[in-house]
C-alpha positions in Angstrom: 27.7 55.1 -1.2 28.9 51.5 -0.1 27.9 49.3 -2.2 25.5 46.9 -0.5 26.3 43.4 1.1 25.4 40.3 -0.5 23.9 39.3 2.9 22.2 42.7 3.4 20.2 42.5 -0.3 18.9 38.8 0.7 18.1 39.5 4.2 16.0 42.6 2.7 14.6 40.5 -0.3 13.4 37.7 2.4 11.9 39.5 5.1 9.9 40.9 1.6 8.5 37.6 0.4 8.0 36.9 4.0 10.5 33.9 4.2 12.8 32.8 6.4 16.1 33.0 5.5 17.7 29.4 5.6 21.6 28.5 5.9 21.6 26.8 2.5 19.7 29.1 1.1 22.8 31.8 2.2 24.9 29.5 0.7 23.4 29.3 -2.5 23.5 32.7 -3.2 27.6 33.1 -2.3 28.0 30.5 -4.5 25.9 32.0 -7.7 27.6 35.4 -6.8 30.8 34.1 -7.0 30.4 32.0 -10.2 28.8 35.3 -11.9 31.6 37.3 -10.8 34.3 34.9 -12.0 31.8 33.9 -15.5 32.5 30.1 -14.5 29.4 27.7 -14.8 27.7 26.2 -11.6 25.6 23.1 -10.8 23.8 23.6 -7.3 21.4 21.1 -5.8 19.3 22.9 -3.6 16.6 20.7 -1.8 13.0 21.7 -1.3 12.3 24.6 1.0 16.1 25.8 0.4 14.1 29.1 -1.2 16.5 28.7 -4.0 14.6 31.4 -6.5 16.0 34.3 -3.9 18.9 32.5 -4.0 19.8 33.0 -7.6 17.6 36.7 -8.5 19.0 38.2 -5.5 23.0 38.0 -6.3 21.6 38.0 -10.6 20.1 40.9 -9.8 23.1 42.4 -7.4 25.6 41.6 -10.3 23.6 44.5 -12.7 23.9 42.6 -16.1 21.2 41.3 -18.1 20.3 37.7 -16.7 18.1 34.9 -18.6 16.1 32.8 -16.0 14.7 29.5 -17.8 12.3 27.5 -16.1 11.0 24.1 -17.1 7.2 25.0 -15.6 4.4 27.4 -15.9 3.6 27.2 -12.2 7.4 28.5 -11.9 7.4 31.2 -14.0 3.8 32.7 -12.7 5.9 32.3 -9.4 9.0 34.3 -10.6 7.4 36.9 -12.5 4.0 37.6 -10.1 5.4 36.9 -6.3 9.3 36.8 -6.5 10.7 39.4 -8.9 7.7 42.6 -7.7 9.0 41.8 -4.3 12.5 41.5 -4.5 12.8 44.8 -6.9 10.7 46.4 -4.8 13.1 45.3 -1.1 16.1 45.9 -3.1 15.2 49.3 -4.5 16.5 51.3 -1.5 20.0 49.5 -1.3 20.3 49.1 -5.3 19.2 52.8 -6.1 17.6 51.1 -9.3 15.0 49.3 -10.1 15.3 46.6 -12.3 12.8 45.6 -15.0 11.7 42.6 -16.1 9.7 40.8 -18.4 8.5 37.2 -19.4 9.2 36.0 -22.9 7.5 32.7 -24.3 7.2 30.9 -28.0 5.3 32.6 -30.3 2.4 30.2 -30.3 2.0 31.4 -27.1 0.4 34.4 -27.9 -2.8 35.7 -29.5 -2.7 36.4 -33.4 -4.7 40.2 -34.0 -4.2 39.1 -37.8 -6.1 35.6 -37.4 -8.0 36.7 -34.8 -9.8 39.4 -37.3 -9.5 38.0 -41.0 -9.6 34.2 -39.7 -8.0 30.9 -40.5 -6.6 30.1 -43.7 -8.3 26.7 -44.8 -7.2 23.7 -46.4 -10.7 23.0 -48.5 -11.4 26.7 -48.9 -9.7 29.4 -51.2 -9.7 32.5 -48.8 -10.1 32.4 -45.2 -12.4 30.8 -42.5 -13.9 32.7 -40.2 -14.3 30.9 -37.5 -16.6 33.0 -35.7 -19.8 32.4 -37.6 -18.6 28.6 -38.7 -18.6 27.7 -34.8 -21.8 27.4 -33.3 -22.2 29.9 -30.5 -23.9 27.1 -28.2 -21.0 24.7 -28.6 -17.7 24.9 -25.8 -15.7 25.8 -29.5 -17.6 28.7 -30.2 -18.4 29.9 -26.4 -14.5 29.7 -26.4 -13.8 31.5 -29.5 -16.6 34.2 -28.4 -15.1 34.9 -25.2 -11.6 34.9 -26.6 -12.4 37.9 -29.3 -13.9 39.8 -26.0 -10.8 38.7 -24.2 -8.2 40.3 -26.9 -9.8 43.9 -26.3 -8.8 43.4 -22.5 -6.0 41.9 -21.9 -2.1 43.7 -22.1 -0.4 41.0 -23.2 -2.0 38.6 -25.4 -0.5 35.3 -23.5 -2.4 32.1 -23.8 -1.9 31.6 -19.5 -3.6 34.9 -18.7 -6.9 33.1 -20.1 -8.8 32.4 -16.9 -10.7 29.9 -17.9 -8.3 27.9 -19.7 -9.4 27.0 -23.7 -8.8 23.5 -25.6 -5.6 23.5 -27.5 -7.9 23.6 -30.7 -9.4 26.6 -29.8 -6.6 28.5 -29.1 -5.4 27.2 -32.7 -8.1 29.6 -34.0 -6.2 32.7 -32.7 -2.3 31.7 -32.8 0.4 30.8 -35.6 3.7 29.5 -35.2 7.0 31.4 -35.8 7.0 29.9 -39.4 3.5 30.7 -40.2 3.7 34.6 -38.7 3.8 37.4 -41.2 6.4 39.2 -39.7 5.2 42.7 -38.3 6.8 44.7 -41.5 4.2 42.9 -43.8 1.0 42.3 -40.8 -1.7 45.2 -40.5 -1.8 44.3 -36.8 2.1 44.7 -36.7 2.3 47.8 -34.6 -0.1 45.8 -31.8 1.6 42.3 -32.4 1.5 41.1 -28.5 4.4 38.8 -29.1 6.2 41.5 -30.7 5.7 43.8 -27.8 6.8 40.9 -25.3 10.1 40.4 -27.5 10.7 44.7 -26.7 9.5 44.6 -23.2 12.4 41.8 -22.9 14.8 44.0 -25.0 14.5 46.4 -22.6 14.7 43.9 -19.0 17.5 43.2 -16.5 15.4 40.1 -16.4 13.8 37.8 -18.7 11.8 34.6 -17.5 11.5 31.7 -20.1 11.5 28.4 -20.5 13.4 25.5 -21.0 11.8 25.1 -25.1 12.5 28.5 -26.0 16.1 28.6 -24.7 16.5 25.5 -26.5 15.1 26.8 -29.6 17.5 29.9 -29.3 20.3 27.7 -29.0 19.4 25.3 -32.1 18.1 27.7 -34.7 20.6 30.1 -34.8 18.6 33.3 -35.0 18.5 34.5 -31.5 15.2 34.9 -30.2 16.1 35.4 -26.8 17.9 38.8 -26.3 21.9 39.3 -25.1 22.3 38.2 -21.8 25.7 37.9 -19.5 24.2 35.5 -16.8 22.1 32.1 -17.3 19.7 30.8 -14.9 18.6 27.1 -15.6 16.0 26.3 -13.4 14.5 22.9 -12.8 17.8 21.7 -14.8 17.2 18.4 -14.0 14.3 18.8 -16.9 16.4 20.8 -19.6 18.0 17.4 -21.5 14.6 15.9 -22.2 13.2 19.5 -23.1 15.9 20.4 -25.6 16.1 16.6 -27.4 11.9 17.2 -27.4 12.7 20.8 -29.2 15.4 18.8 -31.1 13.2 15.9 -32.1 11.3 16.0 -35.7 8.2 13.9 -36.5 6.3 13.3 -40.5 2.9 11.4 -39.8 1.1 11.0 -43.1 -1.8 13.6 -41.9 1.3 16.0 -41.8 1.7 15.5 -45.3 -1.9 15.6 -46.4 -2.5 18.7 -45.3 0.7 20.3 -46.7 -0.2 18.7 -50.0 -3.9 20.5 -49.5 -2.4 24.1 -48.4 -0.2 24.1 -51.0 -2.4 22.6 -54.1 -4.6 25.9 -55.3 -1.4 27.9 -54.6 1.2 26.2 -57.5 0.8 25.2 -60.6 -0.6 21.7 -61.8 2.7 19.5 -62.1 4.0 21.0 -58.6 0.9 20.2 -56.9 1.1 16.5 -58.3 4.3 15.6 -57.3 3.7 16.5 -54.1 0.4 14.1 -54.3 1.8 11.3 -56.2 4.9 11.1 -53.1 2.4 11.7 -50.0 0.1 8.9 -51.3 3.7 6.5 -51.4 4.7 7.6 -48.3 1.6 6.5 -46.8 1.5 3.2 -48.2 4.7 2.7 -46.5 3.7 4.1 -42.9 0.6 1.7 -43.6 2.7 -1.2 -43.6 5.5 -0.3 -41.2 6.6 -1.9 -38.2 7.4 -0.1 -34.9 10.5 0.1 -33.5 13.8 1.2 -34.5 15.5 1.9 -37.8 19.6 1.8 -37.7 18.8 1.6 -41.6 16.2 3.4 -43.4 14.6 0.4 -45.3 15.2 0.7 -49.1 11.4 1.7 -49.9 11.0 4.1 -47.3 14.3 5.9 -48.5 12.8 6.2 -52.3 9.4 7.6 -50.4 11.0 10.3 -48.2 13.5 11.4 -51.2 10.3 11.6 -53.3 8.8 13.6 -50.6 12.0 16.0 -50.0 12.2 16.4 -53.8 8.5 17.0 -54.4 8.5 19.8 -51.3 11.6 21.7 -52.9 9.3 21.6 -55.9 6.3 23.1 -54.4 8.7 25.9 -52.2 9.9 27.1 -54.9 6.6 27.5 -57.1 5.1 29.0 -54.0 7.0 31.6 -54.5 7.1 32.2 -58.0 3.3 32.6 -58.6 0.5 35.0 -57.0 -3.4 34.3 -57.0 -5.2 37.4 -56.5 -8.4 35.4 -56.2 -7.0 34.2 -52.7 -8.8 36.1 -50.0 -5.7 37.7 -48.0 -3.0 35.6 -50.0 0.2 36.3 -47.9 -1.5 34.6 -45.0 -2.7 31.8 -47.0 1.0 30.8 -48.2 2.6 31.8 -45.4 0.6 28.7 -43.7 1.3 26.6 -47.2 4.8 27.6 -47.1 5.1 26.6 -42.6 3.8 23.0 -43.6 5.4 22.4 -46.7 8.8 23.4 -45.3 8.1 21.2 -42.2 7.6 18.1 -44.2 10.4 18.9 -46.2 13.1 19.3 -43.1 12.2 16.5 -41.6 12.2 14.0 -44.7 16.0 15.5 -45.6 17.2 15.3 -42.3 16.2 11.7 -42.7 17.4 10.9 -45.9 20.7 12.5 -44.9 21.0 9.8 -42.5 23.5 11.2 -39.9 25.2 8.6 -37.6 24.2 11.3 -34.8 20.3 11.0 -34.9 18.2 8.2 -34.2 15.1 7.1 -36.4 12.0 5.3 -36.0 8.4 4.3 -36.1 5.8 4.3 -34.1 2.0 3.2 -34.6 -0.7 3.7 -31.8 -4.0 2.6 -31.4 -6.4 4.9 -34.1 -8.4 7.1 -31.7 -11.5 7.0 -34.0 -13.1 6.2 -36.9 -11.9 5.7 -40.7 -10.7 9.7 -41.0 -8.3 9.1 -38.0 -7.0 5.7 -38.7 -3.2 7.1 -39.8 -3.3 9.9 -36.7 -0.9 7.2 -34.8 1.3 6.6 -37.6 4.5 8.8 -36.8 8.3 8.5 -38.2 10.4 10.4 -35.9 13.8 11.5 -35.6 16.1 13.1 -32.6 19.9 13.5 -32.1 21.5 10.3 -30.2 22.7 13.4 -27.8 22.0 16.7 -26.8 25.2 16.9 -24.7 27.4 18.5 -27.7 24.7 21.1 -28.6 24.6 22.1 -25.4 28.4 22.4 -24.5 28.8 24.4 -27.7 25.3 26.7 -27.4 24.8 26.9 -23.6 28.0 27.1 -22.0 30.3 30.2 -24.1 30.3 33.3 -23.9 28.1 33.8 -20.9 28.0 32.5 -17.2 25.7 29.7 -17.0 23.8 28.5 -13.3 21.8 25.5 -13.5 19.8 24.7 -10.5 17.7 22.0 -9.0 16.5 19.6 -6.1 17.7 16.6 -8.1 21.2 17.4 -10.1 23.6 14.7 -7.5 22.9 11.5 -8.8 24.6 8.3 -7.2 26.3 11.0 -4.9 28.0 13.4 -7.9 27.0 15.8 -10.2 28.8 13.9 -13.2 26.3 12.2 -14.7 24.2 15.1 -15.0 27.1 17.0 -16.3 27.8 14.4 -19.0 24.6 14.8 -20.2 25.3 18.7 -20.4 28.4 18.2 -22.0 30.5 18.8 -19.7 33.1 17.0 -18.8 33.9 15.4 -15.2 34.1 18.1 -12.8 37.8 19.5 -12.0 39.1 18.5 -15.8 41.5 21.1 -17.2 41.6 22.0 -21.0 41.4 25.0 -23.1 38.3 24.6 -24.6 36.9 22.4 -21.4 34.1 24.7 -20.0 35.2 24.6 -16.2 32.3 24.2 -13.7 31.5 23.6 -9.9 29.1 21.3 -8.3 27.6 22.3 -5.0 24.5 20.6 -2.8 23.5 22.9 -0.5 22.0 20.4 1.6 18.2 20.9 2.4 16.3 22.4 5.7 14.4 19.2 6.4 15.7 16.6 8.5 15.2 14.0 6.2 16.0 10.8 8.6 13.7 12.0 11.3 10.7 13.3 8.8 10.7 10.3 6.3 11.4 6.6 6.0 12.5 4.4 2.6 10.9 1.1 3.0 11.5 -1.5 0.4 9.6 -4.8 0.1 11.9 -6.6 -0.7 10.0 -9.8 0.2 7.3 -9.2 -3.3 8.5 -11.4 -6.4 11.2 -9.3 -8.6 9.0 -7.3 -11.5 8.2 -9.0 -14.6 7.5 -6.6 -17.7 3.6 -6.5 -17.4 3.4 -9.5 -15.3 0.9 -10.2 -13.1 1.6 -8.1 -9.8 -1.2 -9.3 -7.3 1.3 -9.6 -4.8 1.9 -5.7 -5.1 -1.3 -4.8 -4.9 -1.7 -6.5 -1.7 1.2 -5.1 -0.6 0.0 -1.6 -2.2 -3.4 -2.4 -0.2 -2.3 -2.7 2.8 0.0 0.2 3.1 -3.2 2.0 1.8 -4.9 1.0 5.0 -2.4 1.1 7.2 -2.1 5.2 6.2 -5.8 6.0 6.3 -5.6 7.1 2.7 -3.5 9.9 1.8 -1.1 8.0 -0.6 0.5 9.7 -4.1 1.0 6.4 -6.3 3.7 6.6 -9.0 3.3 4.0 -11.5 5.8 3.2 -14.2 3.0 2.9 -16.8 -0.4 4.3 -17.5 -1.4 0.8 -17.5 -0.5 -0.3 -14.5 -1.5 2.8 -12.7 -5.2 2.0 -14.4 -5.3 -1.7 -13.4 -4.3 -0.8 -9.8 -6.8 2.2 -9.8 -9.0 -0.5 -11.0 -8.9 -3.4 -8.5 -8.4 -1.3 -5.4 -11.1 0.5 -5.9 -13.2 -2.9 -5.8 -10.6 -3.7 -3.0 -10.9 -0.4 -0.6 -14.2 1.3 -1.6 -13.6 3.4 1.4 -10.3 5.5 0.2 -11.1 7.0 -3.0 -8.8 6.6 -6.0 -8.2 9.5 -8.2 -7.2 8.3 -11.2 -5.0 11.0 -14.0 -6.5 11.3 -16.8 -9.7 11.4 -15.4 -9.9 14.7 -14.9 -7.5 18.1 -15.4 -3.9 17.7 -13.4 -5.4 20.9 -11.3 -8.2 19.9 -10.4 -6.6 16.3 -9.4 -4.4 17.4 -7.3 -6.7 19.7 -5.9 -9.0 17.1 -5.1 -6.2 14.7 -3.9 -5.2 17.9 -1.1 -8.6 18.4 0.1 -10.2 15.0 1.0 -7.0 13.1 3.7 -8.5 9.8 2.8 -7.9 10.2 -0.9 -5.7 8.7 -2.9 -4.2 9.6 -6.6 -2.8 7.8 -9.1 -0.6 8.5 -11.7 2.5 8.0 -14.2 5.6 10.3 -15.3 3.9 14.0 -14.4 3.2 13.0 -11.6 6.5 12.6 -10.7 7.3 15.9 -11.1 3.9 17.7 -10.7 2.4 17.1 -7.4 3.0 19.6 -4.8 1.4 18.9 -1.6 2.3 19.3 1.6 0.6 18.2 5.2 -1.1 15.1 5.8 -3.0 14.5 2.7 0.2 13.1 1.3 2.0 10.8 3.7 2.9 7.7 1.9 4.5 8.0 -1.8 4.4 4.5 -3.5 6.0 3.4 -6.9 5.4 0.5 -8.1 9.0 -0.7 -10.1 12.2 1.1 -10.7 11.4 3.4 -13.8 14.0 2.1 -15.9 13.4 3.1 -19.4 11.8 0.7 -21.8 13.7 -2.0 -23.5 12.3 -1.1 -26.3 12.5 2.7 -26.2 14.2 3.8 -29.6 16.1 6.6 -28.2 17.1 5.2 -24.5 18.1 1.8 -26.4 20.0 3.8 -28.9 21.7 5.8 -26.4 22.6 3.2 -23.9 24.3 1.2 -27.4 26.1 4.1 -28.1 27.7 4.2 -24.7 28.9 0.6 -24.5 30.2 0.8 -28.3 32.2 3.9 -26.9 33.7 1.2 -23.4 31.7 2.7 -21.2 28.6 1.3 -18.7 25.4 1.8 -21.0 23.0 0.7 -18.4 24.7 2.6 -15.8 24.8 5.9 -17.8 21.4 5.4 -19.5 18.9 3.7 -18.0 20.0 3.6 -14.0 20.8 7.9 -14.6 16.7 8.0 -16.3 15.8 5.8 -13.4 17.8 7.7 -10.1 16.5 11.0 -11.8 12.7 9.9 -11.8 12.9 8.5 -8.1 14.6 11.2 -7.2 12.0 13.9 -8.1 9.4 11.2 -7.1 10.7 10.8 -3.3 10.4 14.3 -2.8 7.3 14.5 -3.2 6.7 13.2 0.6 8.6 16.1 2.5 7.4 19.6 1.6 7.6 21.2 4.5 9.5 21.1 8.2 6.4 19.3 9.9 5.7 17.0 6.7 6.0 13.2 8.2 6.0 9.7 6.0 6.8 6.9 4.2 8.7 6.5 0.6 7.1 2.9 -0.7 9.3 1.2 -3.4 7.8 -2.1 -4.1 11.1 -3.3 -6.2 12.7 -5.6 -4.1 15.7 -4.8 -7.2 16.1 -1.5 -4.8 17.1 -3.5 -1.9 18.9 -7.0 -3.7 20.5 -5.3 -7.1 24.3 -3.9 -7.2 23.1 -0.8 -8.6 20.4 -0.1 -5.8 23.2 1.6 -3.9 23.4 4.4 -6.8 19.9 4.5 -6.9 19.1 4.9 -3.1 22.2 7.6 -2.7 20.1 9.2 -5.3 17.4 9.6 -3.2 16.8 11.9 0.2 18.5 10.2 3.2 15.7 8.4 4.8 15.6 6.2 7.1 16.1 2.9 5.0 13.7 0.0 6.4 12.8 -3.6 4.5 10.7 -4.1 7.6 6.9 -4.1 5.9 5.5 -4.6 9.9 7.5 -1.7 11.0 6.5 -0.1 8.3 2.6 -0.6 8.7 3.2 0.5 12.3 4.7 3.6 11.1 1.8 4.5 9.1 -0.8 4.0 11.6 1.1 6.2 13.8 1.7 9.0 11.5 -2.0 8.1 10.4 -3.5 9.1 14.0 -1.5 11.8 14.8 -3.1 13.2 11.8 -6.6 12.2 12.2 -6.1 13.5 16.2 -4.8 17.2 14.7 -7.5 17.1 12.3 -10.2 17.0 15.1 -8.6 19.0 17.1 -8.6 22.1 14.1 -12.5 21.0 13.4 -13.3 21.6 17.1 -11.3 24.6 16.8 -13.0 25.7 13.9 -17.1 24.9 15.3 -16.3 26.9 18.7 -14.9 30.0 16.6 -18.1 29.9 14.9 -20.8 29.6 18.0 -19.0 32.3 19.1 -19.3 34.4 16.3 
């Protein structure tokens, strides 16, 4: 039998998903095909509406080999693994004469716990365990929560946190989960044989296909024992997200409620001595966090250096006498110092990977507000570490040994794929070299007609942004445009605060256009509150950016407020941005404008989501319109129409505003004559 056209399997797997099959989407998939054939690395911008899962699974899926798709979302994944993968196995059945399997795999945490779940959770105050069952009051939302999880786990096949419908709290879920360190392992558990995250790890063993995400790919890459299983083919997803997800994976943090409750796990299981050490160093490490100031340290400060060696020393200590006694008295012991063991080991990476001081990570402290009374006053106090850069890791773990796709609607930044490659690892595309991972950048271009569907405006007429300055003159700016659209506005602020003190005065200002405010309620139920009511508008910061997916009329103008450059005083950007400039190079250019073109990137697209989607992109940073690197910024962006003419603009609006309104009464008409009829 022939074997089947590339054009063939994605007309079939198209017409299955009931899609239409899109030029760039065509595109897409000769260019994935062609980089899995030849095992070289691609970067493809596809735009929104490209249909760019179908064109990755469909020539993944042709190739035969095992493929890894990491996604950076939860709303991706469900997509992949309930909608595009049964459909596409199922269209290309006939022409494959196979049927591919394929499996989701997540974190451990992810998944109920059978062993906590039916003996309960080790305590710190209690020799045994807690079962939190009868300690949780059967009328509170904790123990309604617990209740209807234990009636859940005799359902459900596979044990993962998202197939909860309704949601729990993350303390909740705490109840009936460990961590990779704190697991038994299924040799030693009673519940091994029915361990749902064991049985995903098989059904993944056994897939063409395994959906992920971005944290658990990092994970496999950083800790060295694979938890992901062989695969020939990589499938980034959202890549634009996978640098912040692997420094976040990368990143460690020692708060001193971290170390009180490692010194309280461990205490009844060593002896005397062990368990003082480890008391005497956590009380002198916070009396140092105590008196700490925020900010970066390039130096570990002579005091805190004694502290955290006292701390490393005293948790070598403690490991070792954890495992050099037994307690029989300890109600189900193993799982008691497994816990001991997860929290003692934690405080002690973390405090030796500072101590060791490599000229590769970056260090420092940070102190929020308390968000309660006396017992919570240290829950802000954090030390944290993370690597300067990811890029290395990555160009070492990511891109050998397999071929690797990464995939996005923002990757072409300033008009190239090289900053985002640099941040990979990777050096500038077309560089030779034997151990230069060679790779391809390719923007497939996007089925909206971006000029005729949207317009940039800049004002460049408000006063140049002030770090929390006063901004009345963008909120009248931001009030108007309000008006002018009848509602339907997404604002992207730069900070929570700002997007609460506009929330606040336009509210007061517009009483008639409702601001939703996040934070207020669940992301969900925002947005799904923002989609339903035109005249609403929605606030936000940084997920917001990134989150909102809402095409048709209730989202017609897209406001931020400033350029989201990174914070002056950001530890890690500032670091980062030094470390460039040290090297010759443009710090601000391949820090803080890339953090800043990526964000606006993601944030102008939320306007256009679909062919009849119409608007305005807001940018009330007249630094878009008057700064040298606007340019990079705008080129950045979808090609809108560009405008610094605030009465066009307004015009605009009202027009797009009363087509809107008119279709609106026309489907309401529509919709009262089908029902007289009836």
């Amino acid at each position: 039998m022939t074997k089947p056209s590339l054009p063939e399997l994605l007309h079939a797997a198209v017409t299955a998903v009931g899609g239409t099959e899109r030029p760039g989407q065509v595109a897409m998939a000769e260019a994935v095909e062609e980089a899995i054939d030849g095992g070289s690395h691609l970067l493809v911008q596809a735009g929104t509406g490209t249909g760019k899962s179908l064109g990755y699974l469909v020539p993944a899926l042709a190739h035969g080999e095992r493929v890894v798709v990491a996604t950076a979302t939860l709303a991706l994944q469900r997509q992949l693994v309930e909608r595009d993968l049964p459909r596409t196995v199922d269209a290309l059945h006939p022409q494959l004469r196979r049927r591919p399997e394929f499996a989701m795999l997540k974190g451990r945490s992810n998944y109920l716990c059978l062993h906590r779940l039916h003996e309960g959770v080790p305590q710190d105050e209690e020799e045994g365990l807690f079962d939190q069952f009868e300690a949780a009051a059967p009328t509170s939302k904790l123990g309604q929560d617990l209740l209807r999880m234990r009636d859940w786990a005799d359902e459900t096949e596979t044990g993962d946190r998202d197939d909860l419908t309704p949601g729990v709290s993350d303390r909740a879920w705490s109840q009936v989960s460990v961590s990779s360190r704190e697991c038994l392992g299924a040799s030693k558990c009673a519940y091994g044989a029915e361990c749902f995250a064991e049985m995903a790890r098989e059904r993944a063993k056994l897939s063409e296909v395994v959906v992920t995400n971005h944290a658990l790919l990092a994970i496999d890459a950083i800790e060295g024992a694979p938890v992901l299983p062989q695969h020939e083919v990589l499938i980034v997803d959202e890549a634009h997200e996978l640098v912040s997800r692997v420094t976040g994976v990368a990143t460690g943090e020692l708060t001193p409620g971290q170390v009180n409750r490692a010194v309280r796990r461990a205490a009844k299981l060593v002896n005397e001595k062990a368990a003082d050490q480890l008391q005497t160093a956590a009380e002198g490490f916070e009396r140092l966090m105590e008196l700490a100031l925020p900010g970066r340290l390039e130096e570990i400060p002579e005091d805190l250096g004694y502290a955290l060696m006292a701390l490393r020393d005293a948790c070598r200590t403690v490991i070792s006498a954890i495992g050099a006694t037994r307690d029989k008295s300890v109600q189900d012991e193993d799982a008691v110092r497994k816990q001991a063991l997860a929290s003692v080991e934690s405080v002690h990476d973390v405090a030796e990977r500072i101590t060791n001081g490599s000229e590769w990570d970056v260090v420092w402290y940070e102190r929020h507000e308390p968000r309660g009374g006396a017992a919570y006053r240290h829950s802000g106090a954090s030390l944290r570490v993370a690597p300067m850069s990811v890029a290395g890791l990555l160009r070492e773990k990511l891109f050998s040994d397999r071929s690797v796709v990464l995939t996005s609607a923002t990757l072409k930044l300033g008009g190239d794929f090289n900053g985002v490659g640099a941040s990979l690892g990777l050096a500038p595309e077309g560089t030779e070299g034997d151990d230069v991972p060679q790779w391809k950048g390719f923007d497939v271009g996007s089925p909206f007609d971006y000029r005729r569907q949207g317009i940039l405006y800049v004002a460049k007429h408000l006063a140049r942004p002030a770090r929390d300055g006063d901004r009345g003159d963008m909120l009248d700016e931001l009030t108007e445009l309000i008006q002018a659209a009848g509602g339907r506005t997404l604002g992207l602020f730069s900070s929570m605060r700002a997007a609460q003190l506009a929330a606040e005065e336009l509210r007061s200002r517009i009483p008639e256009y409702p601001i939703l405010l996040q934070g207020e309620e669940t992301l969900g139920e925002l947005i799904k509150n923002f989609a339903a009511d035109p005249k609403t508008c929605l606030f936000g910061t940084l997920s917001l950016w990134q989150g909102v997916d809402v095409p048709g009329p209730s989202c017609q103008l897209v406001v931020m407020d400033k350029i989201p450059f990174p914070r002056p005083d950001d530890p890690l950007m500032s670091a980062r941005q030094k470390a460039v400039e040290e090297a010759g190079g443009n710090g601000f250019m391949a820090v803080a404008a890339t953090h800043a073109a990526l964000l606006m990137a993601q944030g102008a697209g939320r306007l256009v989501r679909a062919s009849g989607d119409r608007g305005v992109v807001a940018v009330l940073d007249q630094r878009l319109a008057t700064a040298r690197y606007g340019s990079y910024l705008k080129a950045s962006m979808p090609d809108f129409w560009f405008t610094t003419d605030r009465n066009q603009v307004r015009r605009s609006l009202a027009a797009i505003d009363a087509t809107a309104r008119q279709k609106e009464t026309e489907a309401e008409t529509k919709a009262e004559a089908a029902a007289e009829s009836d």
